[in-house]
C-alpha positions, 0 to 999 in steps of 0.5 A: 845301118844307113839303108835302114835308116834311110828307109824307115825314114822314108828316103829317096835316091833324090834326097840321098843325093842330096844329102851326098852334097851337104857333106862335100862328097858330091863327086859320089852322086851316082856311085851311091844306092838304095836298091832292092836286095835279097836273102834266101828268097826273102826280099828287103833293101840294101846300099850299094856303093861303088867306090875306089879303094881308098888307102888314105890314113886321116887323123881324129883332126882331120876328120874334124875340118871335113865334117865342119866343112860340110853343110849338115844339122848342127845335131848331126855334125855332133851326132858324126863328130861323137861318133868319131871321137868315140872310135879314136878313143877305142882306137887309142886304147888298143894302140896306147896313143891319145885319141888325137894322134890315132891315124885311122885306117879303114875308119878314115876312108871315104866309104866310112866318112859316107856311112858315119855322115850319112847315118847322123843326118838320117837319124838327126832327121828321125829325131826319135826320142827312143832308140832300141837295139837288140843283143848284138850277135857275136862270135869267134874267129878271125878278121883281115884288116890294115893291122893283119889277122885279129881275132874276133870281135876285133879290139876295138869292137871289143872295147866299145862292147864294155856296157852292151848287151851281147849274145853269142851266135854259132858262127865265124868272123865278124858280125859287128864292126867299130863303125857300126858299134860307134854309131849306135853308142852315139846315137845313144841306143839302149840294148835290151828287147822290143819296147812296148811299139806300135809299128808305123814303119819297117824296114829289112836290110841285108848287108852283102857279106853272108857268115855261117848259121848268120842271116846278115840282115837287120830289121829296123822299126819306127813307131809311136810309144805308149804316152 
């Protein structure tokens, strides 16, 4: 979602180093990219980030001092912290706790506080006044994380399904994470098809894990609306 964002929007390595600094993790400069990728011969763009394993577990409030720290748009500080909040109370659920003693484990990384930062500041900057999602593609299987073996979609994947529209797909594992359904239900995204759109920009992204039967790419556009 951030590579495709960034590019639609129209971000450079320059600003994206920027924007590494304004939420404090500037010690990222240089370890953070877009680059062309592709997939199957088509080509597109990806984010390639190169970081140590982090196994820190951060709390709902921890998070909290971190983003408040950092020199972002009051609307995407509210844009991030949503998408947080939203992720703890999901968590909370599936572990029976009060969203503010969840201690997350993958969420709480760097590489998560980087993807959640970095997307509310882009989409704080798009600032559209529409935003659509197609189907998100699901399937069956089996998901390896900080909790073991779960079946797919995750549990909390499943909670934050409640209210989206799905389609199901014939392949394995996990197509849509916590991360990514957080973001979209704070970005406030519709699901359903394409509007009516003249398309002004596009942008093809392509992650680096490749499911069976699943093209792990996504094609976002901006454009302009009839008025």
């Amino acid at each position: 979602m951030v590579t495709g964002l960034a590019q639609v929007s129209g971000l450079g390595q320059k600003d994206l180093d920027g924007l590494l600094a304004d939420l404090g993790l500037g010690a990222l400069r240089g370890r953070v990219f877009l680059e062309p990728r592709a997939l199957g011969g088509i080509t597109g763009f990806g984010l390639r980030v190169e970081l140590e394993p982090e196994r820190e577990h951060r709390t709902l409030n921890d998070i909290k001092d971190f983003l408040n720290k950092a020199n972002l748009t009051d609307r995407a500080r509210a844009l991030a912290l949503s998408t947080f909040a939203i992720l703890a109370q999901a968590e909370g659920r599936v572990h029976g706790l009060p969203p503010d003693q969840v201690h997350f484990h993958e969420v709480g990384a760097i590489d998560s506080l980087l993807d959640i930062g970095l997307a509310a500041a882009i989409f704080d900057r798009l600032n559209p006044d529409l935003f659509v999602c197609g189907p998100l593609p699901i399937c069956d299987g089996t998901i390896e994380c900080a909790h073991g073996l779960l079946p797919s979609p995750a549990p909390a994947v499943s909670i934050l399904l409640e209210g989206v529209m799905v389609r199901g797909i014939n392949s394995v594992g996990e197509t849509v994470t916590p991360t990514g359904l957080a973001l979209l239900k704070s970005f406030g995204a519709k699901f359903g098809p394409w509007p009516l759109l003249t398309v002004e920009r596009q942008a093809l992204v392509f992650g680096t894990r490749v499911l069976p039967n699943v093209a792990n790419g996504a094609l976002f556009a901006l454009g302009q609306t009839p008025r």
